[in-house]
DRENDO-1510 file (C-alpha; in Angstrom, 1 decimal, always signed):
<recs>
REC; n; res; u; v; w
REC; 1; UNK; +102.6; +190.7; +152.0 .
REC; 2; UNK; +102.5; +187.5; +154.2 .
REC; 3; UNK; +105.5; +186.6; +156.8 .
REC; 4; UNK; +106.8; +184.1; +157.6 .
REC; 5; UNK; +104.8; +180.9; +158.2 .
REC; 6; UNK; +106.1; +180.7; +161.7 .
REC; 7; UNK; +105.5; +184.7; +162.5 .
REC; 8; UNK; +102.8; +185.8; +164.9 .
REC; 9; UNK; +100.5; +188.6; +164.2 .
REC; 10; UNK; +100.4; +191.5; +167.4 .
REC; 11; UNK; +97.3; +193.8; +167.7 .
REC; 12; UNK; +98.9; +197.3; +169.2 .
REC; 13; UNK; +96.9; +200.0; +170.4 .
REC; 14; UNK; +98.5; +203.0; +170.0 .
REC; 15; UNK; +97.2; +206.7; +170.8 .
REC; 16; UNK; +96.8; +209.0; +167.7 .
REC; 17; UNK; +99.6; +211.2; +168.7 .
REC; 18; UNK; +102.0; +208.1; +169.0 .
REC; 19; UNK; +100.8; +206.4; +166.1 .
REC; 20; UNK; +101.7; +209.8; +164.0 .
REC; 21; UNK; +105.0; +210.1; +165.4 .
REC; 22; UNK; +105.8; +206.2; +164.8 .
REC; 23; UNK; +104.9; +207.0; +161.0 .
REC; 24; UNK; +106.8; +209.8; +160.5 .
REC; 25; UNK; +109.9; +208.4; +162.6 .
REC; 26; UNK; +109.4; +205.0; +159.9 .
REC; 27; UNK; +108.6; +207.4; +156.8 .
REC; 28; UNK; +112.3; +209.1; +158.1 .
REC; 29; UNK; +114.4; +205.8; +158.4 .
REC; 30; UNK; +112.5; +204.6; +154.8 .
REC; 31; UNK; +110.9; +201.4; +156.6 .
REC; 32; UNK; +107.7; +200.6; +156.9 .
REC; 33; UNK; +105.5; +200.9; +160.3 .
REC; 34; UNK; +105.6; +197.1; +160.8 .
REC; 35; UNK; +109.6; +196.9; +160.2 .
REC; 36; UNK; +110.4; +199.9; +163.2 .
REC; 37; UNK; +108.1; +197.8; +165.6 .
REC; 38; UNK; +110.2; +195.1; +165.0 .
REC; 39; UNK; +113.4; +196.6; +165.4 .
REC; 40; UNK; +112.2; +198.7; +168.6 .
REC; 41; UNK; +110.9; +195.3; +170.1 .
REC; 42; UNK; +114.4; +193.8; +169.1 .
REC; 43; UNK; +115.9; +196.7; +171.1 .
REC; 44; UNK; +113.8; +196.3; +174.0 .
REC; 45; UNK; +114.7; +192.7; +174.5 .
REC; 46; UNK; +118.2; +193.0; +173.7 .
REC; 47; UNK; +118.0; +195.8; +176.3 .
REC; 48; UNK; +116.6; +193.5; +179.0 .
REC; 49; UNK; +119.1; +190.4; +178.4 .
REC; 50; UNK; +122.2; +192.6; +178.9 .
REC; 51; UNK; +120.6; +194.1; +182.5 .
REC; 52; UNK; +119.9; +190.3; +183.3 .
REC; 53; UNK; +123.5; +189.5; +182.5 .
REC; 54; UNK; +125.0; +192.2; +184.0 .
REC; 55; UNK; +122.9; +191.9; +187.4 .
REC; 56; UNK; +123.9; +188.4; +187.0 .
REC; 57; UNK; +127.3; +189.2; +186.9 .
REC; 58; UNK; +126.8; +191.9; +189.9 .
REC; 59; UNK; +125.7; +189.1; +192.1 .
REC; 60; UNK; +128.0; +186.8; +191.4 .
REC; 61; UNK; +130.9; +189.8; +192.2 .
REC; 62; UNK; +129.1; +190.3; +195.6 .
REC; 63; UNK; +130.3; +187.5; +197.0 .
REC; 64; UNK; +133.7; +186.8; +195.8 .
REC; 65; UNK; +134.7; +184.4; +198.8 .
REC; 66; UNK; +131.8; +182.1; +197.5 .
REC; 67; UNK; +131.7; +182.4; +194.0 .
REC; 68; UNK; +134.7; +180.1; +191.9 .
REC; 69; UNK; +134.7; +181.0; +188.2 .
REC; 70; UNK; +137.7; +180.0; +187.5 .
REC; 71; UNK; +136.3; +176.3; +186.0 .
REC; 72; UNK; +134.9; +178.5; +183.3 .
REC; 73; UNK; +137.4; +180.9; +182.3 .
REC; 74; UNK; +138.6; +178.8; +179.6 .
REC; 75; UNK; +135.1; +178.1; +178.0 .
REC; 76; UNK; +134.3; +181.5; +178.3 .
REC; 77; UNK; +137.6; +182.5; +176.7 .
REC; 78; UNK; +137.2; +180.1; +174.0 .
REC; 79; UNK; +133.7; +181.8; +173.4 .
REC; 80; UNK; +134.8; +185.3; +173.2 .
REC; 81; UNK; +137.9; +184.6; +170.9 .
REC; 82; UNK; +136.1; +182.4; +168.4 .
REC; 83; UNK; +137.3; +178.7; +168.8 .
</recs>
């Protein structure tokens, strides 16, 4: 079954033991092989985007005298609420 026309193909090595493990962990959630790679890589990089925001945010709170947030408190507000 082709994807689609903009999807990339990945070549993953995997060890035997892993590679059985993988199976029976898709076989288990009823998806195939391909479909648990892409949700563990989605997890990964959703993973990695809330550490950079929340060391983001850990800087900015370590210095409090030079950080002014309050010019976007209302657009984040507006964000988080919906409109």
């Amino acid at each position: 079954m082709a994807g689609p026309k903009n999807s990339k193909t990945l070549t993953l090595r995997l060890s035997p033991q892993m590679y059985s493990a993988a199976q029976e962990v898709a076989r288990h959630k009823r998806m195939s092989l391909n479909a648990l790679m892409q949700e563990s890589l989605a997890q990964s990089i959703r993973v990695a985007e809330e550490q950079a925001r929340y060391d983001g945010y850990t800087l900015l709170g370590s210095d409090l005298d030079g950080s002014d947030l309050d010019f976007a408190a209302s657009a984040q507000a507006e964000v988080m609420l919906g409109g």
